[in-house]
C-alpha positions in Angstrom: 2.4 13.6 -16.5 4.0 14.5 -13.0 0.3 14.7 -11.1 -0.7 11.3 -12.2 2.6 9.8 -11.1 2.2 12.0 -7.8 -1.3 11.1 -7.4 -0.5 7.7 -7.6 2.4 7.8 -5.2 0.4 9.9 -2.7 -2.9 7.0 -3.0 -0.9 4.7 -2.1 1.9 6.3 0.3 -0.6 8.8 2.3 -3.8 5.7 2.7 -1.8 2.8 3.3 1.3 2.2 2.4 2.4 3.5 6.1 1.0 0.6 7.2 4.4 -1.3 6.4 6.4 1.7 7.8 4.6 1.6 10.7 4.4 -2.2 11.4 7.8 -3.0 9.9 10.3 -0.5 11.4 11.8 -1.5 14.5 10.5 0.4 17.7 7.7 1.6 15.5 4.0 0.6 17.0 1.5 -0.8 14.8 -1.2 0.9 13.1 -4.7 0.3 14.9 -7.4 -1.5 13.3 -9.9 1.8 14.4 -7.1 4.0 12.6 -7.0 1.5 8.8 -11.3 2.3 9.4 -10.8 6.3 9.3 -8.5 6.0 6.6 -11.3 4.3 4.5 -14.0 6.6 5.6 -11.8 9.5 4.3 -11.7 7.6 1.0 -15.9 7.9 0.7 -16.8 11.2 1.6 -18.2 12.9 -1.8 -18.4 16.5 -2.8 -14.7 16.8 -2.3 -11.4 17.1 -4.2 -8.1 14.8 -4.3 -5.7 17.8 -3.9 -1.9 16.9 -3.4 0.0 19.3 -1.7 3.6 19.4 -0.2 4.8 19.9 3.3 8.5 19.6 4.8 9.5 16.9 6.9 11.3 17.2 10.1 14.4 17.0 8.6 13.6 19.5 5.5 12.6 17.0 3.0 10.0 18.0 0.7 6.9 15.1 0.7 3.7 15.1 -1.1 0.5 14.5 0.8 -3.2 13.9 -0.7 -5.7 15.9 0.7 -9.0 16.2 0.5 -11.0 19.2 0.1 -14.3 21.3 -1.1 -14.2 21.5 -4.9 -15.7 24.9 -5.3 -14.6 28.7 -6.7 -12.0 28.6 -3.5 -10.6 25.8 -4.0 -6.9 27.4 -4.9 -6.8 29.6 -1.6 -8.5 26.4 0.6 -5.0 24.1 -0.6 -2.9 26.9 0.0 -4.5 27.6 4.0 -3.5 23.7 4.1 -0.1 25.3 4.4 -0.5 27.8 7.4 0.1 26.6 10.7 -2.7 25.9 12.6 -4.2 23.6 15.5 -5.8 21.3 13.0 -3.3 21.2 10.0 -0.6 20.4 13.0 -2.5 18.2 14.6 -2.4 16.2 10.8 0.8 16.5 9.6 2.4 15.8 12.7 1.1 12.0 12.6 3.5 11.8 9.4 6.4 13.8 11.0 5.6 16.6 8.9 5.2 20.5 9.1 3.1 23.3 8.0 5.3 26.0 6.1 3.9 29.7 6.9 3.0 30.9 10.2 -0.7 31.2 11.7 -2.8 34.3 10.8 -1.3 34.5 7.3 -4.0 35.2 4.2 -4.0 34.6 0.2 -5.2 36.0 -2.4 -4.7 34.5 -5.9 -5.6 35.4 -9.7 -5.1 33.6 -12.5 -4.3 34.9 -15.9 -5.2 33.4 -19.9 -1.5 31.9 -19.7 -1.7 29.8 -16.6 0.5 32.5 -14.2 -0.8 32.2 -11.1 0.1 35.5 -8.8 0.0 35.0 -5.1 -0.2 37.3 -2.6 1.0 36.3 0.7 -0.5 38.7 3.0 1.2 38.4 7.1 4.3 36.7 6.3 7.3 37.1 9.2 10.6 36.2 8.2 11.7 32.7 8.6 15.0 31.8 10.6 16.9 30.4 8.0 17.2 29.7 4.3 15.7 26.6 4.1 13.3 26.7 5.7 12.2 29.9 3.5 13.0 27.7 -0.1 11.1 25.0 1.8 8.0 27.3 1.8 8.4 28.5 -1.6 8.6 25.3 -3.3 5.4 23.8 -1.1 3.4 26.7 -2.3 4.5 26.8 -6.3 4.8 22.8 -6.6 0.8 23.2 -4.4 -0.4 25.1 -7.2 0.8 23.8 -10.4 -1.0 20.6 -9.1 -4.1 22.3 -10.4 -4.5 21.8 -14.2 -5.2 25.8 -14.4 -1.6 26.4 -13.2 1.8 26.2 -14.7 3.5 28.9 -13.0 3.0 30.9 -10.4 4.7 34.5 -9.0 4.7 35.5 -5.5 4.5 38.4 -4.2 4.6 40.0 -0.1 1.6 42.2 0.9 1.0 43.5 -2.5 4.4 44.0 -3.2 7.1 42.0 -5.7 10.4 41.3 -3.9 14.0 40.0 -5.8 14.4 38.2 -3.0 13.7 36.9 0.3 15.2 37.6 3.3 17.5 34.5 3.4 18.4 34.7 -0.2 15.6 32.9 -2.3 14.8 34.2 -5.0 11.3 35.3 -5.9 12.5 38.1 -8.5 10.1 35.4 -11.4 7.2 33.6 -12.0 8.4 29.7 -10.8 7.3 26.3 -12.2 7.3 22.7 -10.5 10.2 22.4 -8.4 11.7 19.0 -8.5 12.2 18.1 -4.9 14.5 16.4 -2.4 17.4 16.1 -5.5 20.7 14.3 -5.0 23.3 15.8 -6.7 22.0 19.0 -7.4 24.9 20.7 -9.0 26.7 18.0 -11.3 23.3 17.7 -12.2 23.0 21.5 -13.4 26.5 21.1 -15.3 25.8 17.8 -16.9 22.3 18.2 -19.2 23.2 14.6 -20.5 21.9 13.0 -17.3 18.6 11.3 -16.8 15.7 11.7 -13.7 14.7 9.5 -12.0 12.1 9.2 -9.0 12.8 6.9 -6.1 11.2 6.3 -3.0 12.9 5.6 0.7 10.7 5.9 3.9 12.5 8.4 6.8 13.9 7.7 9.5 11.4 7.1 11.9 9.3 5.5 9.0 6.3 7.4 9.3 6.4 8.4 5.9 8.3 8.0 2.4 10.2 10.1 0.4 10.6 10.9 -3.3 13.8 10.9 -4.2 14.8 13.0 -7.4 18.1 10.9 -8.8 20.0 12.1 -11.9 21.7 9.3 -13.8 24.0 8.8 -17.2 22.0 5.7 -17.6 18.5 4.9 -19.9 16.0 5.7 -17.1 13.8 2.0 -17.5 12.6 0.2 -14.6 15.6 -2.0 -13.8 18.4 1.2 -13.7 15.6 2.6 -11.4 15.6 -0.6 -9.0 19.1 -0.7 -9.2 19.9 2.6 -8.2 17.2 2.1 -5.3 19.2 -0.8 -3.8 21.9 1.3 -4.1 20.3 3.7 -1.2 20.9 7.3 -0.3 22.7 9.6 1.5 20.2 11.8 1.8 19.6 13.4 5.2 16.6 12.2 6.8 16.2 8.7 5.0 16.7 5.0 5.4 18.6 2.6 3.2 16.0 -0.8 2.9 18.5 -3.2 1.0 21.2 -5.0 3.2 24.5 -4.7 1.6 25.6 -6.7 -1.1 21.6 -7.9 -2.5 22.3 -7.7 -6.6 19.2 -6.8 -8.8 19.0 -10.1 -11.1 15.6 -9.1 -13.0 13.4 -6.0 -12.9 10.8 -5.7 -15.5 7.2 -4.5 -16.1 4.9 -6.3 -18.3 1.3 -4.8 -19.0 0.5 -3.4 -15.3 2.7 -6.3 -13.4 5.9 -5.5 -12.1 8.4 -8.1 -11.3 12.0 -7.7 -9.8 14.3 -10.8 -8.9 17.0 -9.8 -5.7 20.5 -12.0 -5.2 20.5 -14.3 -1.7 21.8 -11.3 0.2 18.5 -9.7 0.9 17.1 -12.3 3.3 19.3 -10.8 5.8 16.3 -8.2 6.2 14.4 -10.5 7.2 16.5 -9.7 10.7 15.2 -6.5 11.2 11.2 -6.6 11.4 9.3 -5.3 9.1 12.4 -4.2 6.7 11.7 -6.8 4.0 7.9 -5.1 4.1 9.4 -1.8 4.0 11.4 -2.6 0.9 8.6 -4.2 -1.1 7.1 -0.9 -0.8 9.8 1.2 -2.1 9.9 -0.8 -4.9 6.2 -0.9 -5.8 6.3 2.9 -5.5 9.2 3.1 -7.7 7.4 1.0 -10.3 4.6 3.2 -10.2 6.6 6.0 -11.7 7.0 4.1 -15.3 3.4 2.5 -15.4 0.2 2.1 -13.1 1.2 -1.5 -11.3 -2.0 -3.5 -9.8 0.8 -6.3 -8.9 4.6 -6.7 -7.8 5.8 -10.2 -7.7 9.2 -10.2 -5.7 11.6 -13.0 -6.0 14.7 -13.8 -4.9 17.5 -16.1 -6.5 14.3 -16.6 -9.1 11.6 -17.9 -6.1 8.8 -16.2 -5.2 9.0 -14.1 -2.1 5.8 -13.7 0.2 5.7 -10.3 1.6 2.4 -9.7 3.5 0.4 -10.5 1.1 -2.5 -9.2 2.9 -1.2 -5.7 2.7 -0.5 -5.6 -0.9 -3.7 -6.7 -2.0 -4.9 -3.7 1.0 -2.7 -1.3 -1.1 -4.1 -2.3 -4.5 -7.9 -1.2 -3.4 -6.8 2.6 -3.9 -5.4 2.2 -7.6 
């Protein structure tokens, strides 16, 4: 199911797997050791719920983030205030190089029928400056909501009132389900229902977070078209490529919860740039994490075993 692949993306990503951004981009400072400590504290308060929800980057892109919050009769409204602008939900995101999507001051209220429609009323909303912006805020809140297992779709409507659509042009006029989010290709995929999905994962720019990629392919969508699309890269606004041209995918399989993918010579050359061969053992354990639950990734290349910060990985494992 998509929440247990999020979920599993966002425990690693969102906990620890910045670490490697952060230490293995070039010009990016290290994460503190006092920083890696709050992480973990986060990890044992009790009394609270994983909740993932999404927030634009600075560039637009849509990201998933695991928050944690009370677990009580509130708990729908108390994800979607996670949304709003304010001092402390800035002062949060903004570590990640990401945004809250309404203004401050605005308020929810939500009911939930027998069939899983979830109506929203947005009550304060101004208009935003530009189209995506709006989208950006309407796929946050519905893909927010159908996180919760009492929610497959959800219908929003403006101070009590339904709109067609928005003031930039998104359309509100039905009740919406899971968005997929930052996709390449968009329209050949609309025309061409024989293609396949895929989810891939490149960090930004400034590699202070990474980014689900949605992919459509006319290939079987296993584990080893995955890793070799990933090498591949993306033009997607926003993201960086983590394979130096020309590395070839020799192997990539998974057997029982250990993944294992075998690069040509070529990829040594990241081994140039700090931190990028770090960076790219990342994408690829997140990637592997969409078609099983992976405790290990053994990367090789030209068939010999490939130490990449070992200490890290085993770091990253804790939070399965």
């Amino acid at each position: 199911m998509k929440s247990k692949k999020i979920i599993r993306f966002i425990t690693i990503c969102f906990t620890v797997a910045m670490i490697f951004c952060f230490a293995g981009c070039a010009n990016i400072d290290n994460v503190s050791e006092s920083k890696n400590e709050e992480t973990l504290s986060d990890f044992e308060i009790s009394g609270l719920r994983n909740t993932v929800l999404y927030y634009p980057d600075d560039n637009g892109l849509i990201v998933p983030v695991m928050r944690k919050i009370p677990w009580d009769d509130g708990i729908v409204v108390s994800a979607l205030e996670l949304l709003v602008s304010t001092k402390d939900n800035e002062n949060a995101l903004s570590k990640m190089g990401l945004n809250p999507v309404m203004p401050e001051g605005v308020k929810f209220s939500v009911s939930i029928d027998d069939d899983k429609k979830a109506t929203v009323d947005i009550k304060g909303m101004t208009d935003f400056d530009d189209a995506q912006s709006e989208r950006n805020m309407v796929v946050s809140v519905v893909n927010t909501l159908t996180e919760f297992p009492s929610i497959k779709s959800v219908k929003l409507q403006f101070d009590g009132e339904s709109t067609p659509r928005m003031r930039n042009g998104t359309d509100v006029s039905l009740e919406m389900e899971s968005f997929n989010i930052n996709v390449e290709d968009n329209e050949m995929a609309v025309s061409t229902g024989s293609l396949n999905k895929i989810t891939l994962y490149y960090p930004n720019v400034e590699c202070s977070t990474y980014i689900p990629v949605t992919r459509f392919i006319n290939k079987n969508p296993d584990f080893e078209n995955a890793v070799s699309e990933l090498i591949k890269g993306t033009q997607l606004k926003g993201t960086r490529n983590c394979f130096p041209e020309g590395t070839k995918l020799l192997e990539a399989r998974i057997v029982d919860d250990v993944a294992t993918v075998n690069l040509s010579s070529e990829f040594l050359t990241a081994e140039d740039t700090e931190g990028l061969a770090e960076t790219a053992y990342t994408t690829l354990l997140l990637t592997a994490n969409e078609f099983s639950e992976i405790s290990q990734l053994t990367l090789k290349v030209d068939g010999i075993n490939y130490d990449v910060n070992a200490e890290n990985t085993e770091y990253i494992n804790m939070f399965r």
